[in-house]
C-alpha positions as CSV (number, residue, x, y, z in Angstrom):
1,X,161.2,-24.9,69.3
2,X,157.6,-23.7,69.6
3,X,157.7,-20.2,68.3
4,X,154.4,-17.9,67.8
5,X,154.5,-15.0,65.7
6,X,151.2,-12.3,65.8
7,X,150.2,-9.1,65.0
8,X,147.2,-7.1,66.0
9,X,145.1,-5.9,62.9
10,X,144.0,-3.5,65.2
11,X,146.9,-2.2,66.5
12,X,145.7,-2.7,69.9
13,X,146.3,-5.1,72.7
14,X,143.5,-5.5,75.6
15,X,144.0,-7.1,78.5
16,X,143.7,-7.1,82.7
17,X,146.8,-8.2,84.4
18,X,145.7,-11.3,87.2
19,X,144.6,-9.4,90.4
20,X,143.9,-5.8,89.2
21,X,140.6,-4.5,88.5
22,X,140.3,-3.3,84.9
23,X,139.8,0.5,85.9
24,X,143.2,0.4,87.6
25,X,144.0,0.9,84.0
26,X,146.9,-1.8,84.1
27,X,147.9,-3.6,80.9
28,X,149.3,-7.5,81.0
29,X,152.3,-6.9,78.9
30,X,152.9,-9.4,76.9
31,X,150.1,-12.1,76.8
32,X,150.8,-14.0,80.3
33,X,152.0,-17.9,79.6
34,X,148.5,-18.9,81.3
35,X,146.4,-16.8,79.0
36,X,148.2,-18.0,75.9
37,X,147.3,-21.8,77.0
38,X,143.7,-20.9,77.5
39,X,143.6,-18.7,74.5
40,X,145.0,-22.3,72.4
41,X,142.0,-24.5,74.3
42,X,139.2,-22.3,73.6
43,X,140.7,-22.2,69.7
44,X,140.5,-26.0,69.9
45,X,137.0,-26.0,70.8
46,X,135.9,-23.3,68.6
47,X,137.4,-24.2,65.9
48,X,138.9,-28.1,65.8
49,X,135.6,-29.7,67.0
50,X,136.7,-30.6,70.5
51,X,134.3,-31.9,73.0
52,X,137.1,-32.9,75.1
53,X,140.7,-32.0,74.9
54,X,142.1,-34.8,72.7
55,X,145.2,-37.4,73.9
56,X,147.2,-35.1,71.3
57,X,146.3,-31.9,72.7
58,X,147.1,-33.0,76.3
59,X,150.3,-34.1,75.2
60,X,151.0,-30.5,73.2
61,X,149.8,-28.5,76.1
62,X,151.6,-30.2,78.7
63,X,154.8,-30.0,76.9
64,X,154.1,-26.0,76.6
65,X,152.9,-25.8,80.6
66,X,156.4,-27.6,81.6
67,X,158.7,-24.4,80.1
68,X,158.5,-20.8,80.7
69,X,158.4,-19.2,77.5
70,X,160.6,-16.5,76.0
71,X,159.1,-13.1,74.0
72,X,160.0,-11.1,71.8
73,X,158.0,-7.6,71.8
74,X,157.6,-4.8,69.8
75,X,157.6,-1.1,70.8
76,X,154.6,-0.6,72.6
77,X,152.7,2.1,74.4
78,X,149.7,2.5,76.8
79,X,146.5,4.5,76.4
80,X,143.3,4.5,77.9
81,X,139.4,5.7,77.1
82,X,137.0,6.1,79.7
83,X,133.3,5.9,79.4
84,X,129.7,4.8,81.3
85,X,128.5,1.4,80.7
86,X,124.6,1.1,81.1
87,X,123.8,-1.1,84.1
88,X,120.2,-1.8,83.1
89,X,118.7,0.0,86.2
90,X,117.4,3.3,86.2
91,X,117.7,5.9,88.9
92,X,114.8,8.6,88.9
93,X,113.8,7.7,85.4
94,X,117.5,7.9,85.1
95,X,119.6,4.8,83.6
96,X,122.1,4.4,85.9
97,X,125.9,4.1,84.3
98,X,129.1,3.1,85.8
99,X,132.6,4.4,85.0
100,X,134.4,2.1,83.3
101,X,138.2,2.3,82.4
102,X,139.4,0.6,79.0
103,X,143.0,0.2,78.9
104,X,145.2,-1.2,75.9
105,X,148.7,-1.0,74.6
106,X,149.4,0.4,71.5
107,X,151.4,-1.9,69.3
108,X,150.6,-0.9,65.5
109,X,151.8,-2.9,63.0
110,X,154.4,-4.7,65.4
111,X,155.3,-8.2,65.5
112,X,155.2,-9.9,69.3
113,X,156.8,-13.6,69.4
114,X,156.7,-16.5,71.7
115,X,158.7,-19.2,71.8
116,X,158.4,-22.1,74.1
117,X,162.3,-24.0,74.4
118,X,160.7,-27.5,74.3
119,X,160.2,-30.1,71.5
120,X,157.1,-31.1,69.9
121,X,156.7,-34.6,68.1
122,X,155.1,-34.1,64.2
123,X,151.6,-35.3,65.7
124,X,151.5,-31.9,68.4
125,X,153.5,-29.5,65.6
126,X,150.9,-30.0,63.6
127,X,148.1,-29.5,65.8
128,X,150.2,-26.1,67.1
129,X,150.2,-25.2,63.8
130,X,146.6,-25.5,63.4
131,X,145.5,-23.9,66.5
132,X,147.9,-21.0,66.5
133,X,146.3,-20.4,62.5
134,X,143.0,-20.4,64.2
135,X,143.8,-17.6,67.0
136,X,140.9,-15.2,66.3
137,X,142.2,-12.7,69.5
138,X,144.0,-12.8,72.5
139,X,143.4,-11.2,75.7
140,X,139.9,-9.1,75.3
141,X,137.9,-10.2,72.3
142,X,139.3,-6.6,70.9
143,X,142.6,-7.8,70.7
144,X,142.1,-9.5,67.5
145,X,145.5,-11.2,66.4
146,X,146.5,-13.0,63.3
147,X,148.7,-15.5,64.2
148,X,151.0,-17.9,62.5
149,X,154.1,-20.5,63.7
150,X,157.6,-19.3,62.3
151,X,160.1,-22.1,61.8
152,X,162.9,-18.5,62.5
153,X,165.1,-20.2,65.0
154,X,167.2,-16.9,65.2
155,X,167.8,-15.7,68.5
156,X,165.6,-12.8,69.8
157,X,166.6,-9.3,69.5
158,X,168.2,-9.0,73.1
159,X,167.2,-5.3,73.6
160,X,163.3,-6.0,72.8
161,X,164.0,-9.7,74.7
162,X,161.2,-10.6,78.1
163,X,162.5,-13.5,79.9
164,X,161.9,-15.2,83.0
165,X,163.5,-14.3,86.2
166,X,166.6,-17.2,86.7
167,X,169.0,-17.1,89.5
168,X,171.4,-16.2,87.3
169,X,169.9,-13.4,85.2
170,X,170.4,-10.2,86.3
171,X,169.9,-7.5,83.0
172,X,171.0,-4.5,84.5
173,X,169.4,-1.2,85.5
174,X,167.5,-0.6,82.4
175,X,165.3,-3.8,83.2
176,X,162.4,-4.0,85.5
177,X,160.7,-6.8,86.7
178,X,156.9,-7.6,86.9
179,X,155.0,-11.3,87.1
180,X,152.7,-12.9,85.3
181,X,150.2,-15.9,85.7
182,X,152.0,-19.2,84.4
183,X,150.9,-22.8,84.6
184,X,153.3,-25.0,87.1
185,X,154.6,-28.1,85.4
186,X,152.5,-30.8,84.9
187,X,155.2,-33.1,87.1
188,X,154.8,-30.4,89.8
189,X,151.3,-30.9,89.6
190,X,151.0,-34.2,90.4
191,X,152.8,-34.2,93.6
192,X,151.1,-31.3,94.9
193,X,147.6,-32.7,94.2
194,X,148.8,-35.9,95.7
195,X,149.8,-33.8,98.7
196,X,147.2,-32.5,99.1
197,X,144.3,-34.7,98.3
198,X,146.3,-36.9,101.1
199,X,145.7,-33.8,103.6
200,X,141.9,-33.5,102.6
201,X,141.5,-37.5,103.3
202,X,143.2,-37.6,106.5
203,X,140.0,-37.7,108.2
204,X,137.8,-39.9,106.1
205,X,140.3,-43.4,106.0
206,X,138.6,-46.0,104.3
207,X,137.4,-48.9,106.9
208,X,140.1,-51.6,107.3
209,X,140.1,-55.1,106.3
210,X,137.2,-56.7,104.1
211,X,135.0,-53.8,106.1
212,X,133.0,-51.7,103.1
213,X,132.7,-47.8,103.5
214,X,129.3,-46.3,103.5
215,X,128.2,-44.4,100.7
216,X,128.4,-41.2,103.4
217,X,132.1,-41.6,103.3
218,X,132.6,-42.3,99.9
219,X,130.4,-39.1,99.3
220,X,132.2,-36.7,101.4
221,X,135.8,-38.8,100.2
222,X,134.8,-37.3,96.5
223,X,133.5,-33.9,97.7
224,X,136.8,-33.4,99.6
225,X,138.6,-33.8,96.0
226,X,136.6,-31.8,94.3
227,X,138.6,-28.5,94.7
228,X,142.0,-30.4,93.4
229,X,141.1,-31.3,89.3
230,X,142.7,-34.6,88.2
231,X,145.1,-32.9,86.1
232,X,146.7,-29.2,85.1
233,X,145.1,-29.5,81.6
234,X,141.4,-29.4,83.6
235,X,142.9,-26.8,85.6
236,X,143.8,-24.5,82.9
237,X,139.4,-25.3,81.9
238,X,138.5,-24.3,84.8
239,X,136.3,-20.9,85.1
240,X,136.3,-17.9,87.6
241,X,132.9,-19.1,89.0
242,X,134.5,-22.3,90.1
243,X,138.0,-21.9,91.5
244,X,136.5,-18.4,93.3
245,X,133.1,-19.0,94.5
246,X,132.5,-22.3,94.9
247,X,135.9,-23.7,96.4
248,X,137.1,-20.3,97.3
249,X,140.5,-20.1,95.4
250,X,142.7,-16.8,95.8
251,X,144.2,-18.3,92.1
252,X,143.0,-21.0,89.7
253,X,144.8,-24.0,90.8
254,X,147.8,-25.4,88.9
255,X,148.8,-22.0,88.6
256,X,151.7,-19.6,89.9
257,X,152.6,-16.4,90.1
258,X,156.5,-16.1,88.0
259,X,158.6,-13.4,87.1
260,X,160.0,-12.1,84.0
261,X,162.5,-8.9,83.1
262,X,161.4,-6.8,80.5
263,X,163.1,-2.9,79.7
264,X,161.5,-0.5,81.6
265,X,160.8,1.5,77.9
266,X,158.9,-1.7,77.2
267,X,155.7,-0.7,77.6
268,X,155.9,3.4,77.9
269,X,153.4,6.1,78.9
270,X,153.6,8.8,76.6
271,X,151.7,12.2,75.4
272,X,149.1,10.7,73.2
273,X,150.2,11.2,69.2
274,X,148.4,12.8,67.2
275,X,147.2,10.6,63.6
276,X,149.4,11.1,61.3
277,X,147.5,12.6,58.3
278,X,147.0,9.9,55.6
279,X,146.8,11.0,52.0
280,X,143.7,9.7,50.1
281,X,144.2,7.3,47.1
282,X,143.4,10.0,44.1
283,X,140.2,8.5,42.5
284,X,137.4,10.0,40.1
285,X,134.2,9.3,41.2
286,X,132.6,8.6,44.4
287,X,128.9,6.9,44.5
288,X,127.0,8.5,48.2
289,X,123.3,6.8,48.9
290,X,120.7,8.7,50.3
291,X,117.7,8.4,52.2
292,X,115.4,9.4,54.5
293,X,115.9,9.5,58.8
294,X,112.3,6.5,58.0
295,X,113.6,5.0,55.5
296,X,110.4,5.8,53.6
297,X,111.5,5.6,50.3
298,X,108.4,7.7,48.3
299,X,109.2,10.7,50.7
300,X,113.0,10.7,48.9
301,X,113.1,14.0,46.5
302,X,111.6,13.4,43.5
303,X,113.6,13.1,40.3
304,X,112.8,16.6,38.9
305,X,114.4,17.9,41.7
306,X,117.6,17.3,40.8
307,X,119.8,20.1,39.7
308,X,118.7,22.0,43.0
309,X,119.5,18.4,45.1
310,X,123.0,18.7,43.1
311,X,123.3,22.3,44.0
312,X,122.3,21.9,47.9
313,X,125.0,18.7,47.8
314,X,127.8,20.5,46.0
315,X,127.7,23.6,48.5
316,X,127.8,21.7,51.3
317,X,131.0,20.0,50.2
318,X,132.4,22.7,49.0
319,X,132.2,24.6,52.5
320,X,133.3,21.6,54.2
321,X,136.6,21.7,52.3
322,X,136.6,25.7,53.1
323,X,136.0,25.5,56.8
324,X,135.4,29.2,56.5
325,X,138.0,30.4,54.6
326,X,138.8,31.1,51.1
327,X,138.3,27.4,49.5
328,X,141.3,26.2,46.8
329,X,139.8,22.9,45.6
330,X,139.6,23.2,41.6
331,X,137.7,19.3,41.4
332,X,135.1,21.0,43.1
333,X,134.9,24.5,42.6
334,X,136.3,24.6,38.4
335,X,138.0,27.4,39.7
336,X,142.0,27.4,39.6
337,X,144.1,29.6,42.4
338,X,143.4,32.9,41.4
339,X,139.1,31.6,40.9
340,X,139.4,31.9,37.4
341,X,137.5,29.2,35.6
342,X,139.6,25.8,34.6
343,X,140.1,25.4,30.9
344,X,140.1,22.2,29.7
345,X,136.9,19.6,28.7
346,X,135.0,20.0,31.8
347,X,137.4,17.7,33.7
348,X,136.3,19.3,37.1
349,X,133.4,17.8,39.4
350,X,129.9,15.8,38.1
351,X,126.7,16.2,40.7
352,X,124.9,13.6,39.5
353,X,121.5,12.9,41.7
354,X,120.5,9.0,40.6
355,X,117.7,7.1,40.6
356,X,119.1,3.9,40.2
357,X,115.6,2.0,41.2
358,X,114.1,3.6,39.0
359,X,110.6,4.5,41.0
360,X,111.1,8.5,40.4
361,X,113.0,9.6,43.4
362,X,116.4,10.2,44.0
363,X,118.3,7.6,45.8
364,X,122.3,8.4,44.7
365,X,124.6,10.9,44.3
366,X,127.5,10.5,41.6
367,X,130.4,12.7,42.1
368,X,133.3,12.2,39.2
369,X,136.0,14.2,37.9
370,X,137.7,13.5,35.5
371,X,141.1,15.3,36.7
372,X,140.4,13.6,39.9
373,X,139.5,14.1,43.4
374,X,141.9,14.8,46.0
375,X,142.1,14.1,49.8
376,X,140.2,17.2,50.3
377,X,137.4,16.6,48.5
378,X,137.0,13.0,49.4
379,X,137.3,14.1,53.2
380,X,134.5,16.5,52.7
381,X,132.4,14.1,50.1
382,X,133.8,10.9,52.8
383,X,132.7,12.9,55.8
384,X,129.3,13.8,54.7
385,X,126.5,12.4,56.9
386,X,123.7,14.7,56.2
387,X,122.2,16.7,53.1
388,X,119.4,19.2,52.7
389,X,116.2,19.3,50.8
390,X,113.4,21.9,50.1
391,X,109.9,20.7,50.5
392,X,110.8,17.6,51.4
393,X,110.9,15.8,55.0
394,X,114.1,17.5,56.0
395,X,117.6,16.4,56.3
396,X,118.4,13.4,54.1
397,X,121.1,10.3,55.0
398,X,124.1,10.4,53.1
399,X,126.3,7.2,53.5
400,X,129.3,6.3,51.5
401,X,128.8,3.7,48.8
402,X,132.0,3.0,47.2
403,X,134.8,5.0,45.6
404,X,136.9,4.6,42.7
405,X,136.6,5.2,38.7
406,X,133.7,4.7,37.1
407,X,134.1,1.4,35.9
408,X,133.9,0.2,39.2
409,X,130.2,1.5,39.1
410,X,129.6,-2.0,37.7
411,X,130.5,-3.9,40.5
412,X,127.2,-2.8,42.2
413,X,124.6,-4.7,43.4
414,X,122.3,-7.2,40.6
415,X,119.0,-4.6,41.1
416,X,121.1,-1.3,40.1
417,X,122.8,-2.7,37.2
418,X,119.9,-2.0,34.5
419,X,120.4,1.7,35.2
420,X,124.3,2.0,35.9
421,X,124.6,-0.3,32.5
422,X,122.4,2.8,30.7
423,X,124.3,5.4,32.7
424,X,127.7,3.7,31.3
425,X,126.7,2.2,28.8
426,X,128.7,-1.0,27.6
427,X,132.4,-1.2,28.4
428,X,133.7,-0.9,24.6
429,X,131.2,2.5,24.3
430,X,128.1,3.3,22.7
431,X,127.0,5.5,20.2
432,X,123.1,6.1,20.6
433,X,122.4,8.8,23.4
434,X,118.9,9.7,24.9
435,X,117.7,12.1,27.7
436,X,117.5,11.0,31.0
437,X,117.2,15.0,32.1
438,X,116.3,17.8,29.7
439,X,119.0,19.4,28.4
440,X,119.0,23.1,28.2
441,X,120.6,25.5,25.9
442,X,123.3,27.3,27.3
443,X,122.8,30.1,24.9
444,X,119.7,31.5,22.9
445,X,118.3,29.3,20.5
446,X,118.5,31.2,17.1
447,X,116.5,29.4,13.8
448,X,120.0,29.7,11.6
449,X,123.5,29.9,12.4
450,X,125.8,28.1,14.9
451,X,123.5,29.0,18.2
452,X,121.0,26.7,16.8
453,X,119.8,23.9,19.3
454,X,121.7,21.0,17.0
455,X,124.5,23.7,16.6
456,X,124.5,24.4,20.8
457,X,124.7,20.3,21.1
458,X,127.2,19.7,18.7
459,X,129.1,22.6,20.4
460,X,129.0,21.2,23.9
461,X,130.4,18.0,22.0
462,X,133.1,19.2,20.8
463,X,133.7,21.5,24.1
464,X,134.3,17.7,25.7
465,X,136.7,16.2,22.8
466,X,134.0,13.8,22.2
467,X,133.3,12.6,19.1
468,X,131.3,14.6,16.3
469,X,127.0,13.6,16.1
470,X,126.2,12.3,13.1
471,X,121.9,12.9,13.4
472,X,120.5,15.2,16.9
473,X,116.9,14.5,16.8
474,X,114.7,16.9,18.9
475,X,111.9,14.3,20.5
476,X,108.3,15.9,21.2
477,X,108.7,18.6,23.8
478,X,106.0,16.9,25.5
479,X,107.2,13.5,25.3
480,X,107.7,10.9,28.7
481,X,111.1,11.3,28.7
482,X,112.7,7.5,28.5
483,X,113.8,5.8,31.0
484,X,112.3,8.2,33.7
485,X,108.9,7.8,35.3
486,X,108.8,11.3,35.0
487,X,106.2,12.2,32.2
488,X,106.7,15.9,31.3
489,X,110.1,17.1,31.6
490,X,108.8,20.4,32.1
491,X,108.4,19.5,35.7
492,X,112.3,19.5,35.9
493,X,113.7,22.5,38.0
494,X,115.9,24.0,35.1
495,X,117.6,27.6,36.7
496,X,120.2,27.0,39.0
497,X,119.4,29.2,42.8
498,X,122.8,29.6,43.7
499,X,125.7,30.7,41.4
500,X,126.1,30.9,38.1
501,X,124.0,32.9,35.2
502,X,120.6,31.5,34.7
503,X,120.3,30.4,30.8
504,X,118.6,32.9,28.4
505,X,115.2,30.2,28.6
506,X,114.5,28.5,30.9
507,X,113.5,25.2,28.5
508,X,114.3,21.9,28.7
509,X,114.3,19.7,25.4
510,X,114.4,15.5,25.1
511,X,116.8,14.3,22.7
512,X,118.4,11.6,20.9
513,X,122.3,11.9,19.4
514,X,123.7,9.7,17.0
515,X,127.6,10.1,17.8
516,X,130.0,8.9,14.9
517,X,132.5,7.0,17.7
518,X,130.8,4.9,20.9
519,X,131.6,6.6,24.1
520,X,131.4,5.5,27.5
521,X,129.4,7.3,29.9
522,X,128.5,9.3,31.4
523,X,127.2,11.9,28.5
524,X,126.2,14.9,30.6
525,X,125.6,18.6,27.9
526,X,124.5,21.9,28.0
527,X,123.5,24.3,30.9
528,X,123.3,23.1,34.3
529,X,125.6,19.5,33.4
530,X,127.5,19.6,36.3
531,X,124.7,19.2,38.7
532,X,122.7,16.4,36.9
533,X,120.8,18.2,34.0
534,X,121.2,17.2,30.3
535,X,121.8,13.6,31.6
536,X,122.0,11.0,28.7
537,X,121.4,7.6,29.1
538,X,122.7,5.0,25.8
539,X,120.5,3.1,23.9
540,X,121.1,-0.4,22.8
541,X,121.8,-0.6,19.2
């Protein structure tokens, strides 16, 4: 036997019960045998190349039209939004809007089935097959469905069972009945359009004898059986502007009104539940793009901006996760419980404002954490739709990118690769290192001894457990710094505004590190590293 199984991706099923207006808020529960035959036409034409319903198809849908199908449904409930449609007029300068109800029931992940007791040849199995593949929805276009055949010949689970009203069928108190639009046989059909196109030619007799009609009585002969199609597959093709306004139909033709039983807890009304709270996959990084309300990329901040970019970003996701109260979000903050600072290899969060066109101005934001990010802070990064800038043109776009580890950074598009592949560098490491961002001392800067600039570097090294430098060369403090279209990097903003101990000078120095193991990056050292500054980008060797 026939038998349809579907789900709703969206865990919603829309759709208007035959004679009620949608904002009656009524729900067709389940799909009505009439829809589902429509619903498998329009699939053949969409999607099999029909111009006209082929010998095959006929065959497959009358066999479907001649039985009443059974169902199998799962737990559902109903729910409802409201909201004004536009009508495209305006009233005092006004658009005018119109209330507008839209009803569903909620069926989440549950399977509904339908199964016709009928046999189909291999020709129309196949064809089923194809077309129930091809459902895109059922119902409203919302009520998008992914659909297959099941060969499950088990009988239906009684208590979740809808079935036709039979004269000898009665399920008990717990069962309520309500009808649906079905197709009549196609048997039935035929005699009643016989009938009937007999009643609508009782006054228009063709002449007797050898006598020829005129072409006025063969004219009105045709229009008087235009209302009654030649069969019940074009009655199920039939649209709403045909059966209603021109031949003035009170129901499509070929059609009936039938009754099924269904549990009264079929299809319940119930205090709306609140979404279950979903725990976020833990990941490291998360890549945000930014830009401007124009999308005038030159009026993006410019790249020297970025630690206090980093800084604006970081306290706005930080407060986001606080809400107001005391925050306890260590990826962010590097801060455990008690808001002591995390020990470890500066595992907590990376700011990281990118220009990954390389033109001079921001255009990304790089959060990773080594330790990870939790739901928290990927809520409060996820949820971030605006960020501020000073001196710019205001509030700046934030959209999510992408989220993962930072590998998956080279999935990104063709154009953003040159710089992601320096940011990274290759997958099995690098060991040549070169400033992106001037990297500041986080101490004085003393001629001898361990506070020396090479002796701050290779302390912030080992600070990371990355491997030992080999050769630190200091490039000219006025030198372009590489890959930046920034020429001085004394234009950089080097003192943090908000938190944190400004470093003993405020300087900014280009170098280049020789590291005695490749590394992957991001290499971020020195003062200011967590929000973007002492950047390194690798150099191919």
């Amino acid at each position: 036997m026939p038998t349809i199984s579907m789900t709703f991706p969206g865990g919603r099923y829309h759709a208007t019960p035959w004679g009620h207006h949608v904002n009656e808020g009524q729900i067709e529960w389940p799909p009505s045998p009439w829809r589902l035959l429509r619903a498998l036409i329009a699939t053949g034409y969409a999607t099999q190349g029909w111009t006209e319903i082929p010998p095959i198809g006929r065959r497959l849908l009358e066999s479907l039209a001649d039985v009443l199908p059974q169902y199998e449904v799962p737990s559902a409930s109903s729910a409802h939004s409201r909201h004004y449609m536009p009508m495209g007029k305006l009233d005092k300068n006004i658009e005018k809007t119109t209330l507008v109800f839209d009803t569903w029931a909620n069926v989440g992940d549950g399977e509904l089935k339908v199964r016709w007791d009928c046999d189909l040849d291999a020709e129309a199995s196949e064809l089923f097959t194809r077309l129930v593949e091809s459902l895109g929805y059922v119902g409203r276009s919302e009520s998008w469905v992914e659909a297959s055949v099941t060969l499950d010949e088990e009988r239906f689970d009684e208590q979740r069972t809808v079935r036709p009203h039979g004269t000898d069928y009665y399920p008990g108190p717990e069962y309520e009945q309500f009808h649906v639009m079905a197709a009549t046989s196609p048997s039935a059909y035929e005699v009643w359009r016989q009938r009937r196109g007999e009643q609508a030619l009782e006054n228009l007799s063709l002449p007797d004898g050898k006598k020829k009609p005129t072409q006025s009585l063969l004219k009105k002969r045709t229009a008087a059986l235009l209302p009654f199609p030649e069969d019940l597959i074009e009655c199920l093709q039939k649209d709403t502007v045909w059966w209603k306004k021109q031949h003035n139909w009170s129901q499509p033709p070929g059609s009936q009104r039938v009754l099924y039983w269904r549990r009264t807890d079929a299809l319940v009304v119930s205090k709306p539940a609140l979404p279950r709270p979903s725990v976020a996959r833990p990941v490291s990084a998360m890549l945000l793009a930014i830009s401007t309300a124009s999308r005038n990329k030159s009026a993006l901040p410019s790249v020297i901006r970025t630690l206090p970019q980093a800084e604006l970003f970081h306290r706005a996701i930080v407060g986001r996760v606080a809400k107001g109260n005391h925050v306890h979000c260590p990826e962010l903050t590097g801060k455990d419980g008690d808001g002591e600072p995390l020990k470890g290899s500066h595992r907590h969060a990376h700011i990281l404002p990118l220009d990954l066109d390389a033109d001079g101005q921001l255009d990304h934001i790089l959060i990773y954490a080594s330790m990870g990010l939790g739901d928290a802070a990927q809520t409060a990064i996820r949820t971030m739709k605006r960020t501020y800038t000073k001196g710019g043109v205001g509030e700046l776009q934030v959209s999510l990118v992408g989220r993962g580890d930072l590998e998956s950074l080279r999935n990104l598009p063709e154009f953003l690769q040159p710089q992601i592949q320096r940011l990274l560098g290759p997958p099995d490491g690098c060991r040549s290192w070169i400033s992106v961002t001037p990297f500041v001392a986080p101490r004085y800067v003393k001629r001898n001894g361990k506070n020396t600039l090479v002796g701050q570097v290779a302390a912030e090294l080992a600070s990371r457990k990355l491997p030992t430098a080999s050769k630190i060369a200091i490039l000219p403090p006025d030198a372009g710094l590489p890959f930046s279209s920034v020429p001085k990097l004394r234009h950089f903003k080097r003192t943090r505004q908000h938190g944190g101990t400004p470093p003993p000078s405020d300087s900014g120095f280009a170098l280049r590190i020789e590291l005695d193991a490749p590394i992957v990056g991001p290499l971020t050292l020195g003062y200011g590293s967590h929000f973007g500054l002492g950047l390194f980008s690798a150099v191919d060797e």
